[in-house]
VOBA-1610 file (N, C-alpha, C; in pm, whole numbers, padded with zeros to 5 digits, always signed):
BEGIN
Unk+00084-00118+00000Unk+00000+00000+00000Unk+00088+00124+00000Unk+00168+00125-00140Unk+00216+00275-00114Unk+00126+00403-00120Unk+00021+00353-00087Unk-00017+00542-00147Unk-00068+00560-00004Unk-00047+00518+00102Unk-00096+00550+00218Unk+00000+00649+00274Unk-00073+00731+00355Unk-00012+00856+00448Unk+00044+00856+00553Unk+00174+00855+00575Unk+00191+00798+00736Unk+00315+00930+00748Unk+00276+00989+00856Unk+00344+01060+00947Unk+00398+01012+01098Unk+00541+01009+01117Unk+00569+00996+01258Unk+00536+01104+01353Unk+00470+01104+01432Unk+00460+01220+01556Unk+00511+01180+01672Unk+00551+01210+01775Unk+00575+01254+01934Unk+00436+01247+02011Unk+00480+01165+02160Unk+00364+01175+02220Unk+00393+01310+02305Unk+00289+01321+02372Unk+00255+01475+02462Unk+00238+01449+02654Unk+00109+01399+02609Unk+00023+01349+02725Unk+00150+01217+02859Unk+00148+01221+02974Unk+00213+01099+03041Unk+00121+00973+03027Unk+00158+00862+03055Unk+00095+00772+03038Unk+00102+00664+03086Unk+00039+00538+03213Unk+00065+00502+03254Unk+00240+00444+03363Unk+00251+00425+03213Unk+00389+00334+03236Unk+00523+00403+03196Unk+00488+00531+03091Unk+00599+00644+03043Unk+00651+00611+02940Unk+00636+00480+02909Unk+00726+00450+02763Unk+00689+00496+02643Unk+00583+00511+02618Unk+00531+00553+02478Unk+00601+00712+02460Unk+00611+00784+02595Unk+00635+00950+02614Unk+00824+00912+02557Unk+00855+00842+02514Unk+01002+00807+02502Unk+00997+00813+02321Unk+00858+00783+02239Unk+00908+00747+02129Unk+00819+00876+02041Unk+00876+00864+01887Unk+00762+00939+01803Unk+00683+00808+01764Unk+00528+00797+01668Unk+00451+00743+01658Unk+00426+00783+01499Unk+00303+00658+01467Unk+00329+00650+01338Unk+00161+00681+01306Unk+00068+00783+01282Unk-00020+00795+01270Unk-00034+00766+01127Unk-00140+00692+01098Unk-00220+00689+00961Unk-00353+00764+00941Unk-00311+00878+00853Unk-00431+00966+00839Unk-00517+00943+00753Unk-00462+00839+00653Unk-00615+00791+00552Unk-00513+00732+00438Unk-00586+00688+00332Unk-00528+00585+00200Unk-00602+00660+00103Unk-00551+00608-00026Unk-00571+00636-00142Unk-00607+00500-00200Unk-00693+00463-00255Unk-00703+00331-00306Unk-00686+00350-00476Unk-00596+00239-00530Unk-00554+00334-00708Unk-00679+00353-00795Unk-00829+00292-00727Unk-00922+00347-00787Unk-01037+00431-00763Unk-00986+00503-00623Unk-01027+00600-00564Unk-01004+00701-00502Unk-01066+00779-00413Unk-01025+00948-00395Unk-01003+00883-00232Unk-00917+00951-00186Unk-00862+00997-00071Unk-00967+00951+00081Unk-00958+00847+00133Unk-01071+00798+00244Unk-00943+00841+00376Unk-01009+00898+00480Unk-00934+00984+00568Unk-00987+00841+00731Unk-00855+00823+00764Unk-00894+00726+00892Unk-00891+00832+01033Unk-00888+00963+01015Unk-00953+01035+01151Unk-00879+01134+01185Unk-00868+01237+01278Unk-00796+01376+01253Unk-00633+01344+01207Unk-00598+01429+01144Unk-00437+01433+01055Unk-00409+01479+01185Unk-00236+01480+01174Unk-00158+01517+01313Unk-00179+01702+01298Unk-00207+01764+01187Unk-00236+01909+01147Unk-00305+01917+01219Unk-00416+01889+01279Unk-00557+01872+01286Unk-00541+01911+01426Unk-00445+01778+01465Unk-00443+01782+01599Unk-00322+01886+01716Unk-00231+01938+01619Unk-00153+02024+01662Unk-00225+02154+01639Unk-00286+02224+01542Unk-00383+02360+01536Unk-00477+02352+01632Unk-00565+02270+01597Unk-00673+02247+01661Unk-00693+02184+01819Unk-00557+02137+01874Unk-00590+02039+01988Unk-00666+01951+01995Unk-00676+01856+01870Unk-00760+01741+01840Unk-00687+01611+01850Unk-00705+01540+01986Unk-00618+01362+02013Unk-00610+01319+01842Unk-00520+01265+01860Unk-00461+01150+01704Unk-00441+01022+01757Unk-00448+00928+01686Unk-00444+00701+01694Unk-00302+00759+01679Unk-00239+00636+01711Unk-00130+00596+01654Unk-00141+00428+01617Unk-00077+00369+01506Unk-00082+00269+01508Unk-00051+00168+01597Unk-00005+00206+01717Unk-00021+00144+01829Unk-00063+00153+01915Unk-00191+00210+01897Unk-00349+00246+01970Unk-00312+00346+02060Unk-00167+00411+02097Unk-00150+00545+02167Unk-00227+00660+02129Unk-00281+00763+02198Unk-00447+00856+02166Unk-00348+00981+02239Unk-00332+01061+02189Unk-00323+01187+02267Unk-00270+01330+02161Unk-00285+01468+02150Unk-00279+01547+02103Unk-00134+01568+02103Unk-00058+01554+01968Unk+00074+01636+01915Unk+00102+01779+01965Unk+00229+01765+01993Unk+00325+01879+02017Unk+00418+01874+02034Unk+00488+01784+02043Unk+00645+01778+02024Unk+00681+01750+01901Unk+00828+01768+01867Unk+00925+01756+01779Unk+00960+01603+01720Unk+00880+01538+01625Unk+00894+01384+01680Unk+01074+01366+01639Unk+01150+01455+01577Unk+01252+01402+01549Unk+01339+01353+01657Unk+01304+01420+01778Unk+01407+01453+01891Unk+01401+01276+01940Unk+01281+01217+01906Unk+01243+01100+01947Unk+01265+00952+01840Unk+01295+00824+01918Unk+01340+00705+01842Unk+01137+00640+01785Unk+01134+00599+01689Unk+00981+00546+01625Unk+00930+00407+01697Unk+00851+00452+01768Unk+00789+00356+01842Unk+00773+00210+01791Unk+00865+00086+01867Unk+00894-00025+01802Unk+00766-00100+01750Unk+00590-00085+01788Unk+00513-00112+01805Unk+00459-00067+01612Unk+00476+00050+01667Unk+00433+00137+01526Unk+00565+00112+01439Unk+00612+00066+01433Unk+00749-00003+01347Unk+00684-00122+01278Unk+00638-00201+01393Unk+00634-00305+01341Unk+00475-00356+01276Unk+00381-00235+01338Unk+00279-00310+01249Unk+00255-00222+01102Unk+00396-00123+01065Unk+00389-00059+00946Unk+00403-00167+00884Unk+00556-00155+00916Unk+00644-00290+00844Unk+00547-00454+00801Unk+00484-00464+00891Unk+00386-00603+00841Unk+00273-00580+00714Unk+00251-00444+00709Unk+00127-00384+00620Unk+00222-00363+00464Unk+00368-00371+00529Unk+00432-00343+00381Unk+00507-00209+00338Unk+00491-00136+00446Unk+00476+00044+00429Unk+00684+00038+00469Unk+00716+00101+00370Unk+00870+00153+00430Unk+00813+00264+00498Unk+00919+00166+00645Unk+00946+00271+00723Unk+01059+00374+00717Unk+01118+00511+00735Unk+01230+00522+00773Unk+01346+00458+00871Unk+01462+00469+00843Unk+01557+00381+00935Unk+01536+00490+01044Unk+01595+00430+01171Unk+01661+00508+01284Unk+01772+00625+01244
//
């Protein structure tokens, strides 16, 4: 599925256990199917940094963007269920 949208983001929010606050995240904001228009899977990380609107991450992490995700390593979770769907990830 190359025509899918995937942005890494940074979490914000603390969270139980703190680990997720350690990585950036791999939100999927919607697909392109090659014989159709643009189907959106729920606020873009835009969305949610202007607006203060929570974002998924593919590893069901929920909380509103604001950090820098570069500063951060890609959540091994959201690594790995890109990587199974087929999607290049960036390296470390």
């Amino acid at each position: 599925m190359s025509d899918t949208s995937l942005r890494p983001v940074s979490t914000e929010e603390p969270t139980l256990d703190g680990e997720h606050e350690r990585f950036s995240h791999i939100v999927l904001e919607g697909l392109k199917p090659e014989d159709g228009e643009f189907i959106p899977a729920g606020p873009t990380v835009v969305e949610g940094i202007v607006n203060g609107t929570p974002v998924r991450a593919l590893c069901g992490k929920v909380w509103v963007p604001g950090r820098d995700p570069r500063r951060y390593p890609l959540c091994p979770t959201c690594r790995e269920i890109a990587e199974r769907m087929g999607w290049k990830v960036p390296s470390a």
